[in-house]
Z-matrix of the N, CA and C atoms (Angstrom, degrees):
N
C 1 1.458
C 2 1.527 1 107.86
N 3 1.369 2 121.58 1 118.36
C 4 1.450 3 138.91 2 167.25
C 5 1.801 4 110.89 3 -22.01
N 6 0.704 5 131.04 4 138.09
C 7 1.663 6 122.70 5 155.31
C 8 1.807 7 117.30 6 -107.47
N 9 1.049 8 129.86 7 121.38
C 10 1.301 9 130.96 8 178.02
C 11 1.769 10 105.15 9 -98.71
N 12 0.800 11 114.95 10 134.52
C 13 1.364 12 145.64 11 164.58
C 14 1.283 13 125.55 12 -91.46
N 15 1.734 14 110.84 13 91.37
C 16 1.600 15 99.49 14 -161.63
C 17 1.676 16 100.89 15 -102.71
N 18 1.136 17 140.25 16 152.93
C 19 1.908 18 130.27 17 -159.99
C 20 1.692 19 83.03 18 -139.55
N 21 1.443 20 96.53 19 120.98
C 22 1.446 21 86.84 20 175.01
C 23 1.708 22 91.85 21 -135.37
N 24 1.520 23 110.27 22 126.21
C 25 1.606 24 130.59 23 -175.58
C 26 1.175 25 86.34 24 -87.29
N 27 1.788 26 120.15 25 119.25
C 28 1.354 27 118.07 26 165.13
C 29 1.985 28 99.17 27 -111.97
N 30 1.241 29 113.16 28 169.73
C 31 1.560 30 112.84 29 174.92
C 32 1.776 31 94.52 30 -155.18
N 33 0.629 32 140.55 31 114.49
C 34 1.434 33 152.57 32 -176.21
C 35 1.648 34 94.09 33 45.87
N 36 1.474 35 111.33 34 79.60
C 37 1.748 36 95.65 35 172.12
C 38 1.654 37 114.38 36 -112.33
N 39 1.587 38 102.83 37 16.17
C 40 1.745 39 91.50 38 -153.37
C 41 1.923 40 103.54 39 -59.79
N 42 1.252 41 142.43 40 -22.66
C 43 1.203 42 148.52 41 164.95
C 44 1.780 43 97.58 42 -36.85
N 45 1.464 44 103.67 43 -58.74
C 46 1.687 45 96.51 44 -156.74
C 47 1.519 46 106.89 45 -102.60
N 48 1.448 47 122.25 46 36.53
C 49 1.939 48 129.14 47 -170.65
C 50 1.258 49 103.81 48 -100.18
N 51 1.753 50 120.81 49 -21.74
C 52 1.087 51 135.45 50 -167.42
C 53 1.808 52 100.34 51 -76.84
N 54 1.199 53 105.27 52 -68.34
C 55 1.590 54 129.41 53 -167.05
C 56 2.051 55 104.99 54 -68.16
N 57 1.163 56 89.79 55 -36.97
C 58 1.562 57 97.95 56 171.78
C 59 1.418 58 102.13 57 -66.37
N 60 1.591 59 126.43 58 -52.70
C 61 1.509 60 116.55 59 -165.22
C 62 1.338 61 109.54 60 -77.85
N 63 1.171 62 99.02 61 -3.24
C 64 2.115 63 99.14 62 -179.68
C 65 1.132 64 92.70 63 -93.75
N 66 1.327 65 143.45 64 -76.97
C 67 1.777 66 138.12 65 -177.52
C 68 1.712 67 98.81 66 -34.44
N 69 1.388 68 122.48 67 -58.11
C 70 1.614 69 99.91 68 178.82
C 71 1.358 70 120.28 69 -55.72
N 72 1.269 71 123.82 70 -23.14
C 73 1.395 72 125.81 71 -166.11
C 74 1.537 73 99.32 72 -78.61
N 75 1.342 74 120.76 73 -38.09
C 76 1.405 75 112.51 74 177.17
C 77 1.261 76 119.66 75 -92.67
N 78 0.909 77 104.01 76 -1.08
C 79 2.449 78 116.84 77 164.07
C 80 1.165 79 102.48 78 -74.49
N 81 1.985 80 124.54 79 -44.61
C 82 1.182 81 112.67 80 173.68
C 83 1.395 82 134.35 81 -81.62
N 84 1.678 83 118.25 82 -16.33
C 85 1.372 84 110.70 83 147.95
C 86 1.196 85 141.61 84 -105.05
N 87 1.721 86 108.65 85 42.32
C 88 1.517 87 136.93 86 143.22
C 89 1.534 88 119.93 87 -60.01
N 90 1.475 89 93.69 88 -62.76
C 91 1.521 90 130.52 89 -157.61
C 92 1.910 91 103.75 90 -100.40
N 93 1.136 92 109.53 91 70.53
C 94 1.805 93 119.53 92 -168.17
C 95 1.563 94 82.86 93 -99.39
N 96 1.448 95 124.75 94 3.47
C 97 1.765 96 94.81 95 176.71
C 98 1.277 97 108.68 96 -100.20
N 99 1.271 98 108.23 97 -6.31
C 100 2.102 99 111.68 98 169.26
C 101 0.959 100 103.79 99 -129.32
N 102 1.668 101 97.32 100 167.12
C 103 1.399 102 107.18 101 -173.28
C 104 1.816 103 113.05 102 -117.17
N 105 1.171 104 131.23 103 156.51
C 106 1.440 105 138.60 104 -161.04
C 107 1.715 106 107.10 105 -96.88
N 108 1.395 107 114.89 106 122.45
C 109 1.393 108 114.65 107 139.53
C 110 1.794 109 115.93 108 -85.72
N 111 0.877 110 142.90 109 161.10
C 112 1.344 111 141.37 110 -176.17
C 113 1.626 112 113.45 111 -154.61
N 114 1.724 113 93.35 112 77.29
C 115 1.377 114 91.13 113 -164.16
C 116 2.057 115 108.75 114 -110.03
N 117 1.280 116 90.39 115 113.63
C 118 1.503 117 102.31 116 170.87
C 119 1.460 118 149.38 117 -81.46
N 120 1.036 119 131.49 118 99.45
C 121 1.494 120 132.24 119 -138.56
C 122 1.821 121 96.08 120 -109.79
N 123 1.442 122 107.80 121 102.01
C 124 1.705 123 115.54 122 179.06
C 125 1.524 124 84.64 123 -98.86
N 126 2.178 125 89.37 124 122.11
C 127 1.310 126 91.38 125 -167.95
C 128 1.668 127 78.70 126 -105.20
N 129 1.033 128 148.73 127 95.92
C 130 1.380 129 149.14 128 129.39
C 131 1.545 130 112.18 129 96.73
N 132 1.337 131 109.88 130 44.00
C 133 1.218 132 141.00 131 155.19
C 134 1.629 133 121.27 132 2.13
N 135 1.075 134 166.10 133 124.94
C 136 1.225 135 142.96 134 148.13
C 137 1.917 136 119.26 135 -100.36
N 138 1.590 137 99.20 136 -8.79
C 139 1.488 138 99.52 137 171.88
C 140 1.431 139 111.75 138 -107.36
N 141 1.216 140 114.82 139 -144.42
C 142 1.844 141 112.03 140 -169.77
C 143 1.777 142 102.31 141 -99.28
N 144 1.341 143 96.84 142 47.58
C 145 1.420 144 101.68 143 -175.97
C 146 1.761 145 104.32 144 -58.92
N 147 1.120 146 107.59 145 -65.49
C 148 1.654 147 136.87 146 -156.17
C 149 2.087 148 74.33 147 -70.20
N 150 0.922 149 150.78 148 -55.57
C 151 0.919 150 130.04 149 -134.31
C 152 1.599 151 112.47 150 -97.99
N 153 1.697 152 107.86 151 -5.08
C 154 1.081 153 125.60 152 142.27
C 155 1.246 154 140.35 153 -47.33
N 156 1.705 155 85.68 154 -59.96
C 157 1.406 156 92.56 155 169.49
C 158 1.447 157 130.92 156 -66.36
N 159 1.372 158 105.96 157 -39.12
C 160 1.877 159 104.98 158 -174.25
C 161 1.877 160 96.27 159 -60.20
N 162 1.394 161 133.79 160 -29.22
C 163 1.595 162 144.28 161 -171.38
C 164 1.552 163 102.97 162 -70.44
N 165 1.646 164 123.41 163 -14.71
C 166 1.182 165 133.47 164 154.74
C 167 1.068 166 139.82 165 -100.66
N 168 1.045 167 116.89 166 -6.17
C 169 1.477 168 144.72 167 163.69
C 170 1.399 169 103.31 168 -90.16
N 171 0.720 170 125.68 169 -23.86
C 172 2.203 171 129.67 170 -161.16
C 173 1.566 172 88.78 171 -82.88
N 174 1.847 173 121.70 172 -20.49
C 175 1.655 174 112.56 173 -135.34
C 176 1.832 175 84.51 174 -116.57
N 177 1.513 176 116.08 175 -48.30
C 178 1.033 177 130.08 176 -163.20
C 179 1.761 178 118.61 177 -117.55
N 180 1.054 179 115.23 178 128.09
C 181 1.436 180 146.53 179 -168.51
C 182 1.710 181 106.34 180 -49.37
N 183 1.117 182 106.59 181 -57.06
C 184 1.442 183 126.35 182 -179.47
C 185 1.499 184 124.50 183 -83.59
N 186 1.611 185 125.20 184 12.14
C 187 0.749 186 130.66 185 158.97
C 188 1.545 187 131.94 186 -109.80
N 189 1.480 188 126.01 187 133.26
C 190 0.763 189 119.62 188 -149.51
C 191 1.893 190 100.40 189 -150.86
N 192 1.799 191 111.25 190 123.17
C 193 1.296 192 98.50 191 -164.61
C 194 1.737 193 108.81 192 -107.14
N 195 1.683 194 135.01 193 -170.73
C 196 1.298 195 121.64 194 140.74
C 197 1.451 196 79.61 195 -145.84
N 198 1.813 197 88.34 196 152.43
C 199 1.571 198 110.70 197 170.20
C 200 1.215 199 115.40 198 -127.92
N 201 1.520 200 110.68 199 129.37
C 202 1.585 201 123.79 200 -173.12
C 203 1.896 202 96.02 201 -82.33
N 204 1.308 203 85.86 202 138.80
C 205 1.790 204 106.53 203 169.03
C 206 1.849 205 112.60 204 -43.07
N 207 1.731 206 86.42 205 -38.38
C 208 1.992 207 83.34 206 174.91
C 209 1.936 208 86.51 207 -156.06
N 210 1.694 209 91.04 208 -158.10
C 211 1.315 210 99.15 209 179.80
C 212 1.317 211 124.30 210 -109.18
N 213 1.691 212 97.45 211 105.44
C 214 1.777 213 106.03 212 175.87
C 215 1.411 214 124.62 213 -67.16
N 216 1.174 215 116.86 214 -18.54
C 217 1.350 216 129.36 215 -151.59
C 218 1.767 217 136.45 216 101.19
N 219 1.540 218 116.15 217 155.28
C 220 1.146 219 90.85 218 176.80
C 221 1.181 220 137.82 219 -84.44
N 222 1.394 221 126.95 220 2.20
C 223 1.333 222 122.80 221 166.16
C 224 1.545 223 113.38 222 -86.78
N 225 1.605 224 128.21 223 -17.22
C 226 1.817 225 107.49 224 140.09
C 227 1.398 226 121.83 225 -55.08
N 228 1.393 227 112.37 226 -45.09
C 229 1.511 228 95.23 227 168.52
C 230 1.526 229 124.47 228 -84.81
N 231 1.262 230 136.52 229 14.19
C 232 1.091 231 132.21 230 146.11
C 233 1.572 232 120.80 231 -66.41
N 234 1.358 233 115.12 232 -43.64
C 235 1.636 234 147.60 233 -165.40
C 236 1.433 235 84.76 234 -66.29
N 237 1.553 236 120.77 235 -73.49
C 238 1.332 237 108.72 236 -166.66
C 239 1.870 238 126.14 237 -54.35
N 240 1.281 239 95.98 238 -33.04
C 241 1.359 240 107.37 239 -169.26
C 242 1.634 241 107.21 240 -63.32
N 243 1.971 242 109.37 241 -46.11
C 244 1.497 243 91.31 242 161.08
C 245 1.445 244 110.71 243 -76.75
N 246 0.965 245 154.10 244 25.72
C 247 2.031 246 135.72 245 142.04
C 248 1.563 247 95.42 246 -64.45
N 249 1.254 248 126.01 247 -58.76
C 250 1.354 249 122.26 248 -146.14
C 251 1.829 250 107.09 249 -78.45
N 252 1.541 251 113.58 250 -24.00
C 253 1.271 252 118.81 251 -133.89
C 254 1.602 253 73.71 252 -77.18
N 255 1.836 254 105.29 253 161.02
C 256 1.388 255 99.96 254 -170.75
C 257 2.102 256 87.32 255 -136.11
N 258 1.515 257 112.51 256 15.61
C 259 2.071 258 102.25 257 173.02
C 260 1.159 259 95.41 258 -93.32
N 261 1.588 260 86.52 259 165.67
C 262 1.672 261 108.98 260 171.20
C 263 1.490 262 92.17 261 -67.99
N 264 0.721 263 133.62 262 -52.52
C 265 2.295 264 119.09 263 -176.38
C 266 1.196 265 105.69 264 -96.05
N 267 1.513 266 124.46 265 162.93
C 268 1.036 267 125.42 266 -167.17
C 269 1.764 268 94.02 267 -152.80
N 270 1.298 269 109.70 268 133.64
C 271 1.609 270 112.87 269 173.87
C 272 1.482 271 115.00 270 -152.85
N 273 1.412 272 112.42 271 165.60
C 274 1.619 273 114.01 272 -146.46
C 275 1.487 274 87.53 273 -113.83
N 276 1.726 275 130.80 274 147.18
C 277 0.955 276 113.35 275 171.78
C 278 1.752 277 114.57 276 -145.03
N 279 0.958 278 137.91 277 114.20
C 280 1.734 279 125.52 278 -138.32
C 281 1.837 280 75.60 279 -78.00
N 282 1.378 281 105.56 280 166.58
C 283 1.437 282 127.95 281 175.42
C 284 1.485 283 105.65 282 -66.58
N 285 1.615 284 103.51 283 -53.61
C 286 1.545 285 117.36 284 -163.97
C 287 1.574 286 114.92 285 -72.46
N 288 1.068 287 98.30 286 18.68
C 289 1.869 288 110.70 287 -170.74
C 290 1.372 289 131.88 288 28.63
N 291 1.490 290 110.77 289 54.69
C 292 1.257 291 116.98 290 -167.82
C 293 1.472 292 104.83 291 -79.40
N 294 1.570 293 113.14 292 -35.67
C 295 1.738 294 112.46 293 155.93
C 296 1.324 295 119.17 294 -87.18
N 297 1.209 296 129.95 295 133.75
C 298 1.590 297 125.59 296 -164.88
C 299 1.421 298 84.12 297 -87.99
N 300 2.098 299 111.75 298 144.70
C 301 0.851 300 111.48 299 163.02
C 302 1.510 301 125.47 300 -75.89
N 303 1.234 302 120.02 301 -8.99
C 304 1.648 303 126.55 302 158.96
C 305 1.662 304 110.44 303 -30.15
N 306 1.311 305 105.46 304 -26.10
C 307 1.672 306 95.93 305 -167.09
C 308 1.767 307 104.99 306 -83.92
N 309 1.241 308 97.48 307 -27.59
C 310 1.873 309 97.31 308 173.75
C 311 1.571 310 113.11 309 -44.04
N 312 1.270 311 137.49 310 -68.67
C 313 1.148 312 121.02 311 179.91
C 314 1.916 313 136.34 312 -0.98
N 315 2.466 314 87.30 313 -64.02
C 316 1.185 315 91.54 314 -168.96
C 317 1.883 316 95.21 315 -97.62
N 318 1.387 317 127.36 316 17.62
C 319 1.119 318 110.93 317 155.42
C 320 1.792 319 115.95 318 -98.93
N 321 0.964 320 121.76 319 -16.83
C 322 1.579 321 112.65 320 140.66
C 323 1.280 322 132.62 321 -36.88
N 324 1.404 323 97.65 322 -51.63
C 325 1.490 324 88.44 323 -171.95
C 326 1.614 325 116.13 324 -86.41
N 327 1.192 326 104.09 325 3.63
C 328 1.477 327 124.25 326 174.55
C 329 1.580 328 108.94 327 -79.19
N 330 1.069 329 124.00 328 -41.80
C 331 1.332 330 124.51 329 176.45
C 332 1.906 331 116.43 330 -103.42
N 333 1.352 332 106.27 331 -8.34
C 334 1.606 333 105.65 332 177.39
C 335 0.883 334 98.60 333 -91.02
N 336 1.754 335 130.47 334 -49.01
C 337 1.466 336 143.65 335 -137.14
C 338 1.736 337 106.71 336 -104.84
N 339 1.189 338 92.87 337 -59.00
C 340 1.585 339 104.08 338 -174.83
C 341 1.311 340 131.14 339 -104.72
N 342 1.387 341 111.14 340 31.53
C 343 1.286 342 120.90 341 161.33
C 344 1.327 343 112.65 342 84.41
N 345 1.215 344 145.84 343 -40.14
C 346 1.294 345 144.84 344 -173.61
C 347 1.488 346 106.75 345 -55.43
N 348 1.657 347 115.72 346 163.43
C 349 1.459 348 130.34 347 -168.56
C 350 1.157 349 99.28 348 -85.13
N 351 1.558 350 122.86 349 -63.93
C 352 1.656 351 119.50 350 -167.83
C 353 1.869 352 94.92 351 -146.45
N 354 0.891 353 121.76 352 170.62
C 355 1.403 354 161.51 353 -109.92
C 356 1.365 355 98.13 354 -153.26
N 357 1.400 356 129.39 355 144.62
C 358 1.960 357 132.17 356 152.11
C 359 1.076 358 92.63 357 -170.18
N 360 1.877 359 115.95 358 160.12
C 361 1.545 360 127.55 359 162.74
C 362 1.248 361 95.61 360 -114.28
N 363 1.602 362 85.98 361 142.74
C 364 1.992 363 95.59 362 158.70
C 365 1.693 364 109.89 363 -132.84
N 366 1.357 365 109.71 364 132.47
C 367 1.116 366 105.61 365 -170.63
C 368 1.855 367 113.41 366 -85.21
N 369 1.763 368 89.69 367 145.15
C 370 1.495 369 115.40 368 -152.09
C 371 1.966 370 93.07 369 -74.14
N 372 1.508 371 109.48 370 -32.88
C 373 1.316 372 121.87 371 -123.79
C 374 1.678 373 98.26 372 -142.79
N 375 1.339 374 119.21 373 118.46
C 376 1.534 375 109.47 374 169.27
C 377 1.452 376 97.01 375 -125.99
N 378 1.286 377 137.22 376 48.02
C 379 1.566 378 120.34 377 149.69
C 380 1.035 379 128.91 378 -80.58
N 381 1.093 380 100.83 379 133.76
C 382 1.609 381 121.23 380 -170.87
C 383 1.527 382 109.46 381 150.67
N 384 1.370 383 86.21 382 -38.60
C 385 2.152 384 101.09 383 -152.57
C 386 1.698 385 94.15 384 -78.53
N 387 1.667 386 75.14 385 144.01
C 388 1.774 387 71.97 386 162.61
C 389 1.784 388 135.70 387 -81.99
N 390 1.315 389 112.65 388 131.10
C 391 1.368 390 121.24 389 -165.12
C 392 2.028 391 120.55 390 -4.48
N 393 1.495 392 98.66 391 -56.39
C 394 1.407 393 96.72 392 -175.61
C 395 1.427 394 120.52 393 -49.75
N 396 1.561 395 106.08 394 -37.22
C 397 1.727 396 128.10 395 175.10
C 398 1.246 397 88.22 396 -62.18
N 399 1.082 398 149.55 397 -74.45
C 400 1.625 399 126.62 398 -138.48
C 401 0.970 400 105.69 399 -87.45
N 402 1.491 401 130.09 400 -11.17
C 403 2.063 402 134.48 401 -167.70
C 404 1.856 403 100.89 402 -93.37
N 405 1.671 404 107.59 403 -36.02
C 406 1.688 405 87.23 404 163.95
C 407 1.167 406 147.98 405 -103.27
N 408 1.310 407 103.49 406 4.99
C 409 1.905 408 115.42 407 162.75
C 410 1.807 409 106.88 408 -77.61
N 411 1.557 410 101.38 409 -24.26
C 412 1.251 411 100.08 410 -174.52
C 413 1.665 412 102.50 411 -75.70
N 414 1.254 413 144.15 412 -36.65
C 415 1.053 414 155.63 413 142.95
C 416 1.894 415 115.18 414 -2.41
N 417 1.395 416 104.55 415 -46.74
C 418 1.524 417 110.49 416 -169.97
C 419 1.370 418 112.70 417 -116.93
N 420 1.729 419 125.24 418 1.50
C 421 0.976 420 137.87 419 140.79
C 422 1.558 421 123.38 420 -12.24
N 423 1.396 422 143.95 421 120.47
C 424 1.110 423 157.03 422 -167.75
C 425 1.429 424 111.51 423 -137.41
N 426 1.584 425 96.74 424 116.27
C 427 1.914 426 109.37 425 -165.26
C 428 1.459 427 93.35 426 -94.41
């Protein structure tokens, strides 16, 4: 059985640890043919981020956190999370769920099934957002 390695860089997330661990909870009983590391990297927190997390970790087996002294950023806490991460795949997942983890499934099977190296989403679609949000990502867009 596969192991996935999910690294999620939180920085003040305790608002969104709740809603994040319920969307993982139903990614993982989608996905019963692998099994989850769920490793969370509180990169220097100033709310009850970290203290969330260890209250999810206390409950579940497969979770597993590190906490930076302050805030390096998220690509130290991305960096660290692959040192520690211990699946054969490994994927990044923001706390605040701006990528739904629903999409893991068919990027698994993109890299188990169908040959490809790695996997990414880019979003097709910004309605909802207000105008300025959708006019400067659209800006760096690459056809």
């Amino acid at each position: 059985m596969d192991l996935i390695t999910v690294i999620v860089p939180c920085f003040n997330e305790e608002d969104s640890l709740p809603y994040f661990f319920r969307a993982y909870e139903q990614l993982k009983s989608t996905m019963r043919m692998v099994s989850f590391e769920l490793l969370f990297i509180d990169d220097g927190s100033k709310d009850s981020t970290l203290s969330g997390i260890k209250d999810l970790a206390a409950n579940h087996e497969e979770i597993k956190y590190i906490s930076f002294s302050r805030n390096f950023g998220k690509e130290a806490a991305m960096y660290a999370g692959l040192q520690h991460a211990q699946g054969d795949y490994v994927v990044f997942m923001d706390a605040d769920l701006q990528d739904p983890p629903s999409l893991l499934p068919d990027m698994y099977k993109a890299v188990a099934e169908d040959g490809y190296d790695s996997a990414a989403t880019r979003r097709v679609t910004r309605a909802g957002e207000p105008p300025i949000r959708s006019f400067l990502p659209g800006c760096f867009t690459v056809s």
